[in-house]
C-alpha positions as CSV (number, residue, x, y, z in Angstrom):
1,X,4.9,16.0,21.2
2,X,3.8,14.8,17.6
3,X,5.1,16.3,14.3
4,X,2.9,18.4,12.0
5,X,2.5,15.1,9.3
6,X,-0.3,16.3,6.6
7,X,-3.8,14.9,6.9
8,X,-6.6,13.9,4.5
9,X,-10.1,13.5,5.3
10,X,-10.9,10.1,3.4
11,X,-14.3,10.0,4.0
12,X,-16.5,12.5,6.1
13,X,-14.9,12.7,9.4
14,X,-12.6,10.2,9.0
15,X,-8.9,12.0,8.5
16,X,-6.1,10.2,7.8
17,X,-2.5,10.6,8.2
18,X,-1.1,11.1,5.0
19,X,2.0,9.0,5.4
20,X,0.4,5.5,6.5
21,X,2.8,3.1,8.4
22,X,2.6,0.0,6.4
23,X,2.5,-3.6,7.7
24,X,3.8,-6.0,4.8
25,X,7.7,-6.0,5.5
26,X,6.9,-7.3,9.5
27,X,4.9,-10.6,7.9
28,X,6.9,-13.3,6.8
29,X,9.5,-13.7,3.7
30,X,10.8,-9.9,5.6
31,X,13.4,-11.4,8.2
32,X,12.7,-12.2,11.7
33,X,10.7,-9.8,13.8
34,X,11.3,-8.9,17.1
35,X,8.0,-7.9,18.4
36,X,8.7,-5.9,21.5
37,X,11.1,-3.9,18.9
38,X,8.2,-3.7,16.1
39,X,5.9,-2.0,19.0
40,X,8.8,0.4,19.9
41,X,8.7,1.3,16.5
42,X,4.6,2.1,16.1
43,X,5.0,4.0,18.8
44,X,7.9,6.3,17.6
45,X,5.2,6.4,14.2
46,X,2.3,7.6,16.3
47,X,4.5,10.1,18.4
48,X,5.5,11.6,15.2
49,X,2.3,12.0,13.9
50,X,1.9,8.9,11.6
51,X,-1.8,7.7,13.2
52,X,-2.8,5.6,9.7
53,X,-2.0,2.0,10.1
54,X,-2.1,-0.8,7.2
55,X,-2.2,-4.6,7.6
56,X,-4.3,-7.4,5.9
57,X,-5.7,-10.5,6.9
58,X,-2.9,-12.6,4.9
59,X,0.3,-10.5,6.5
60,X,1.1,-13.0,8.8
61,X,1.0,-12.3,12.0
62,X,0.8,-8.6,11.8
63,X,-3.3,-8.3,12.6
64,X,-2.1,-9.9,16.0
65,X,0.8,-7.5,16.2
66,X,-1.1,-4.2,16.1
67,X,-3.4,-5.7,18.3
68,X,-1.2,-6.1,20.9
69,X,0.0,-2.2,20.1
70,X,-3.9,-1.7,20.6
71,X,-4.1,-3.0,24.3
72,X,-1.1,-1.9,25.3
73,X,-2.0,1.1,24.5
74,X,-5.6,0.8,26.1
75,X,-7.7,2.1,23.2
76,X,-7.4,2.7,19.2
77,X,-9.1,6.4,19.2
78,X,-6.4,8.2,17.8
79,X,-5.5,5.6,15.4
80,X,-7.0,4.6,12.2
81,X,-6.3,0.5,11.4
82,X,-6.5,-0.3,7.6
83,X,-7.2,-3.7,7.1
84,X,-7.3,-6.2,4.2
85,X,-10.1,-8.7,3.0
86,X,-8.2,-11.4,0.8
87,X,-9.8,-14.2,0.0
88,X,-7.7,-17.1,-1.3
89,X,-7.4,-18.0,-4.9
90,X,-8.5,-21.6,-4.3
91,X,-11.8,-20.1,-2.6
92,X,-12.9,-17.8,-5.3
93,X,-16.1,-18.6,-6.6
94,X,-17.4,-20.8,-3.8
95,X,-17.4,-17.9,-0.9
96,X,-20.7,-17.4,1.5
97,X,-21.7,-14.4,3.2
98,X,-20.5,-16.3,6.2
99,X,-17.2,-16.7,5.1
100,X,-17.0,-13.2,4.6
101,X,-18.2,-12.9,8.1
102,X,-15.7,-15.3,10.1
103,X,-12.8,-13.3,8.0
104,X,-14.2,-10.0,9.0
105,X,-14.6,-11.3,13.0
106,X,-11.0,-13.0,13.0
107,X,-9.4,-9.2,11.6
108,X,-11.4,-8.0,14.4
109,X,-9.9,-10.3,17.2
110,X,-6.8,-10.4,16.2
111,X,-7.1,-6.3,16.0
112,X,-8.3,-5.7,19.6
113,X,-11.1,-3.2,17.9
114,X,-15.2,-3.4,17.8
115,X,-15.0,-1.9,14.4
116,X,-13.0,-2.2,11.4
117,X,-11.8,1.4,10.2
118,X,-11.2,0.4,6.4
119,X,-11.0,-3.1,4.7
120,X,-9.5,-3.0,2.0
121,X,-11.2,-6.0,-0.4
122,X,-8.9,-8.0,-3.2
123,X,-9.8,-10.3,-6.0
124,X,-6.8,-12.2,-7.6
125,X,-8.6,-13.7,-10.7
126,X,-11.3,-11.8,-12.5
127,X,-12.0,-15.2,-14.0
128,X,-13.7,-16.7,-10.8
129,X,-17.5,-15.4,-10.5
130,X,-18.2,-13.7,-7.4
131,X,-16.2,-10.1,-6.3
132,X,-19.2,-8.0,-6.4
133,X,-21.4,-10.5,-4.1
134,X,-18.4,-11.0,-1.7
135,X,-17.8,-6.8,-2.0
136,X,-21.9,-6.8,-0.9
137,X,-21.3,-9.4,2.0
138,X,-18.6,-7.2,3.1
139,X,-20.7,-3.7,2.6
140,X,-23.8,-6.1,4.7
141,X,-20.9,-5.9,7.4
142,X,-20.5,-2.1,7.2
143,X,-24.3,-1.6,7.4
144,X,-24.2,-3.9,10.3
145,X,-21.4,-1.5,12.6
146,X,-18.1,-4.4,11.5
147,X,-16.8,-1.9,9.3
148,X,-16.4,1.8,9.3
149,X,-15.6,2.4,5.3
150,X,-15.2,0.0,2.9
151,X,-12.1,0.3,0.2
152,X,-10.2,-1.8,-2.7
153,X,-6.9,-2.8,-3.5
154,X,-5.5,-3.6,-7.1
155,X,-8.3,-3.9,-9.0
156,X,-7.9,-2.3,-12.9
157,X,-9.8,0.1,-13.6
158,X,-12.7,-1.8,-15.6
159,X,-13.2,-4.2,-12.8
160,X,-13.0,-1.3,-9.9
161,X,-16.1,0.3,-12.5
162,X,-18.1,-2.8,-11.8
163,X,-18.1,-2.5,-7.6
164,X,-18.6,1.4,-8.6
165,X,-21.8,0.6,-10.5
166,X,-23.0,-2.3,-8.3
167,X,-23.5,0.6,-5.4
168,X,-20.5,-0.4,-2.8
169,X,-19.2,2.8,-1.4
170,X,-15.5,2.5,-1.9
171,X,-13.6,5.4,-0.5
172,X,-10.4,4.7,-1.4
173,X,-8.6,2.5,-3.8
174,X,-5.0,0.8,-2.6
175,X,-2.9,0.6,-5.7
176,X,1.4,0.4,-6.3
177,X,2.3,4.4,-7.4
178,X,5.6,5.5,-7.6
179,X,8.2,6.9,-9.8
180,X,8.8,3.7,-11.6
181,X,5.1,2.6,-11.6
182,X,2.7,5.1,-13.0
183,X,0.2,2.4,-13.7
184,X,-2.2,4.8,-11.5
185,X,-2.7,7.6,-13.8
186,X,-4.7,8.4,-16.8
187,X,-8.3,6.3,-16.5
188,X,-7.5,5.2,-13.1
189,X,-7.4,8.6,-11.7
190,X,-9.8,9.9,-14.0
191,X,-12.3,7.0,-12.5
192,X,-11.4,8.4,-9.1
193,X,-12.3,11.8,-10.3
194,X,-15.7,10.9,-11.2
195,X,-16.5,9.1,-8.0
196,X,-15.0,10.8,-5.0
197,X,-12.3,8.1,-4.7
198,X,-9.0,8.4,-3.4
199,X,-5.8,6.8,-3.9
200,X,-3.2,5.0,-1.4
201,X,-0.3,4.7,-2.8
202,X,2.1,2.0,-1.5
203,X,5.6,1.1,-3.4
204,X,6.9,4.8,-3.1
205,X,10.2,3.8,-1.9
206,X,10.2,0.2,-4.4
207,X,11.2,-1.5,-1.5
208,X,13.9,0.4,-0.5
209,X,15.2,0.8,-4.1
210,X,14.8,4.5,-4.0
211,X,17.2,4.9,-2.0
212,X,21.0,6.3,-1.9
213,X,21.9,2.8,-1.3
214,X,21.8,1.8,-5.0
215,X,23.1,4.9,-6.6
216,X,26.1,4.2,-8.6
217,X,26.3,0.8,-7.8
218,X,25.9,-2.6,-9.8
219,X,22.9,-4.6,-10.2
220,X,22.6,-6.7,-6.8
221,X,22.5,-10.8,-7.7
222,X,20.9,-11.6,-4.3
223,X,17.9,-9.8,-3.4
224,X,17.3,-10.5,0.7
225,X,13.4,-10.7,0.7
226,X,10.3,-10.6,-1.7
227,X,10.3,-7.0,-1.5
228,X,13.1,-6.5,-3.7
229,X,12.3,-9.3,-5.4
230,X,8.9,-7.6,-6.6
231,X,10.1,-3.8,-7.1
232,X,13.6,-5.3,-9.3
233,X,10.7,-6.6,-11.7
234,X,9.0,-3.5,-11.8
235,X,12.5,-2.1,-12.5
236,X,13.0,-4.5,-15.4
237,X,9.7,-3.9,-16.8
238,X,11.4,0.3,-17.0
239,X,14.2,-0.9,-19.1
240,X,16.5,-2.4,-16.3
241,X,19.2,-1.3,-14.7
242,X,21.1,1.0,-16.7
243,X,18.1,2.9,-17.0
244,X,16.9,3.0,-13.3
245,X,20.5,4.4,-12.4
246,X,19.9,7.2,-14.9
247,X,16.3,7.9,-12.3
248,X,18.0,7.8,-9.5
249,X,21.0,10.1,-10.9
250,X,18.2,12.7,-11.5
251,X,16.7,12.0,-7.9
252,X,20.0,12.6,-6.2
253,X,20.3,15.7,-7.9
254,X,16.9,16.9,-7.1
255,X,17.2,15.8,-3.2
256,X,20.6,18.0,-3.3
257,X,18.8,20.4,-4.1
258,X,16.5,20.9,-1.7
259,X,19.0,19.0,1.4
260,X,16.9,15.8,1.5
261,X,17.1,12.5,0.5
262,X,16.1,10.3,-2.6
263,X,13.4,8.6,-0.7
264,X,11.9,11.6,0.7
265,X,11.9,13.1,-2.8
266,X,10.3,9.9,-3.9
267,X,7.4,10.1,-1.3
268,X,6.8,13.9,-2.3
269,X,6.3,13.6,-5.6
270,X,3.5,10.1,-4.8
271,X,1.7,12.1,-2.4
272,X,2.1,15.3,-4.9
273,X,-0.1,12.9,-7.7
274,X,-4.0,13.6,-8.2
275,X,-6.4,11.9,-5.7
276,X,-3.3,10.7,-4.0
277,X,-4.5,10.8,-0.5
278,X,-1.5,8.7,1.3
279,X,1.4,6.9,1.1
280,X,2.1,3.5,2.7
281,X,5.9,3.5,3.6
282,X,6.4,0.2,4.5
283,X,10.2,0.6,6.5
284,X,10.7,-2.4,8.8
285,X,12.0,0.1,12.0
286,X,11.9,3.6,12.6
287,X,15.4,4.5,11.8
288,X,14.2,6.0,8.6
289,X,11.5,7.6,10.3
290,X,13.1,11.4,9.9
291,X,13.5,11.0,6.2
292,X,10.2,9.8,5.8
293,X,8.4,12.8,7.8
294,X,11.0,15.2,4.9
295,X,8.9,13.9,2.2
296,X,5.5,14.7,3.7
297,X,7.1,18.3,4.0
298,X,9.0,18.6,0.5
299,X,7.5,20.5,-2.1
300,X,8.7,20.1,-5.3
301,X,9.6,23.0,-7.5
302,X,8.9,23.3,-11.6
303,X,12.2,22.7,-12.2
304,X,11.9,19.1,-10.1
305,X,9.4,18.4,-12.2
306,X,10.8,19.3,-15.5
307,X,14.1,17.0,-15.1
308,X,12.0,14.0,-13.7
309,X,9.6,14.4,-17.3
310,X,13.1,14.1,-19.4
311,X,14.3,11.1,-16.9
312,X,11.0,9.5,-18.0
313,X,11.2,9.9,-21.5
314,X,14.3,7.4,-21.2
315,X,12.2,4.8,-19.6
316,X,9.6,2.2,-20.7
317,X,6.1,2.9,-18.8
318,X,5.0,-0.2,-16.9
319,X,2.6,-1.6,-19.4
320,X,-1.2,-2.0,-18.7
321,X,-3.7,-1.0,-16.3
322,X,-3.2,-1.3,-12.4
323,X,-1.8,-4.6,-11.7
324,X,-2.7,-6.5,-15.1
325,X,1.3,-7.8,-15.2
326,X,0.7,-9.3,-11.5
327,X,-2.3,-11.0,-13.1
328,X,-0.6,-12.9,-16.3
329,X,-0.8,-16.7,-15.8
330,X,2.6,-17.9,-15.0
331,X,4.0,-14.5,-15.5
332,X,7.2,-13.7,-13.7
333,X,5.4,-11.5,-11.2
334,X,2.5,-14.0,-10.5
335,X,5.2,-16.0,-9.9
336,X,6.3,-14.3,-6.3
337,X,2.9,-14.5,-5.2
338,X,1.4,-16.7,-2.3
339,X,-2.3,-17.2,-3.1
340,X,-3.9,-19.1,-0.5
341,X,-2.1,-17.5,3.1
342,X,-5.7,-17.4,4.6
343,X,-6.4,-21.2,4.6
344,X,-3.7,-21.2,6.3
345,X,-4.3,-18.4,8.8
346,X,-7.0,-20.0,9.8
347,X,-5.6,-23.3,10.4
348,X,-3.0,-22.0,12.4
């Protein structure tokens, strides 16, 4: 029998579970996966009510893994498969509508599915002519019965604007949003607002960060995967660690208070944010699978809200707009990131 997990309608008659399982931590740079063990666990997701699904075309191997979840299964009706379209840096400004195309039909192999619920589209340098034709080759495949809705991922706001004005119907906008990154509101939101959009949040948890697990504890020297390695910048960005702790002090007092846990406290208050319509909780098995379903159900009280404001006044906001520090030329968070994965997707 499946829990009660909220559910958004993202588009019109397309509902969503609000707590989406996410797909990066079973690609590579995560540890080994086991997949027979990684199907267990979609399974335990769907029987507790977590139908939403999120991959990309540059997760390696994961496309192929929830296809296999897919025909195992027999059919993909109660799901709903969230896809990426991420076209390498070195390819940017040199794409064809065909390109487009083969990337589109490879997501749909590899998925088992005739069409592609959502694909979400990313540009990593607004530099390099070209995101609004490539965002029209892929609306050209939604027209055409490839794609069911068509969505973003990490664009600012001024460069989400232009697909908004060149006519593609984006339904939702994938961006980080979490208590340490708050990038998300003010003219993000406020673009949503105006155009119907909605927001999936994904970082909730920071990779784990969020968690009772670093509550009191020193600043860890050897971070096990890129996760960690990507949330501990965001964390330095907030003033480091001294500062963090004083968060997650505040948290633990707040999940006390209402018999839960930092993370599921954490999740509330993402999914509690304007045009929020998910969260992507990445964990790489179920076993933090009850927690997670506690903070689709937790509702945060005044008083919640009041000591997370003060905790906040003690930190630095993330500067800029959604993902602008991911974008600085040999920045420390450009550095974590592996640009060209579907070159070699397609090779392999």
């Amino acid at each position: 029998m499946t829990t009660v997990v909220p559910r958004h309608t993202l588009a019109p008659g397309y509902p969503i579970s609000r707590l989406v399982k996410g797909g990066w931590q079973l690609a590579g740079g995560h540890g080994a996966v086991v997949p027979e063990a990684a199907l267990a666990d979609m399974q335990a997701y769907v029987e507790a009510g977590v139908t939403t699904f999120d991959c990309a075309d540059i997760y390696t191997g994961v496309e192929a893994l929830i296809g296999d979840f897919v025909r195992r299964r027999g059919h993909a009706r109660d799901l709903q498969i969230h896809t990426k379209y991420v076209p390498d840096l070195a390819a940017l400004g040199t794409l064809t509508a065909l390109d487009v195309r083969h990337a589109v039909e490879r997501s749909l192999t590899r998925l088992g599915v005739a069409t592609l619920d959502l694909v979400q589209f990313h540009w990593w340098d607004y530099e390099r002519p070209g995101a609004v034709d490539a965002a029209r080759w892929l609306d050209d495949l939604r027209r055409a019965g490839l794609i069911r809705h068509l969505g973003a991922t990490n664009f600012n706001t001024m460069q989400l604007r232009a697909l908004l004005d060149a006519g593609i119907p984006i339904v939702a906008h994938q961006v980080q949003y979490s208590l340490l990154d708050r990038r998300p509101a003010g003219a993000m939101s406020e673009l949503c607002a105006a155009h119907g959009l909605s927001l999936l949040g994904y970082g909730a948890l920071a990779g784990g960060f969020l968690s009772e697990r670093y509550l009191g504890v020193a600043a860890p020297t050897d971070l096990a995967n890129r996760s960690l390695v990507k949330y501990r910048l965001i964390i330095d960005e907030g003033g480091g660690w001294d500062r963090f702790q004083a968060l997650l002090t505040t948290l633990d007092r707040i999940a006390r208070r209402h018999d839960a846990t930092i993370g599921a406290v954490s999740i509330a208050w993402t999914l509690e944010q304007p045009h929020v319509a998910g969260v992507i909780v990445g964990a790489r098995d179920a076993s933090h699978l009850p927690a997670t379903l506690a903070g689709a159900r937790l509702m945060l009280r005044d008083v919640d809200r009041h000591e997370l404001r003060a905790a906040w006044a003690a930190q630095t906001p993330v500067p800029g707009d959604v993902y602008d520090l991911e974008r600085v030329p040999g920045g420390r968070h450009a550095a974590i990131m592996k640009y060209d994965l579907n070159a070699k997707a397609a090779a392999g």
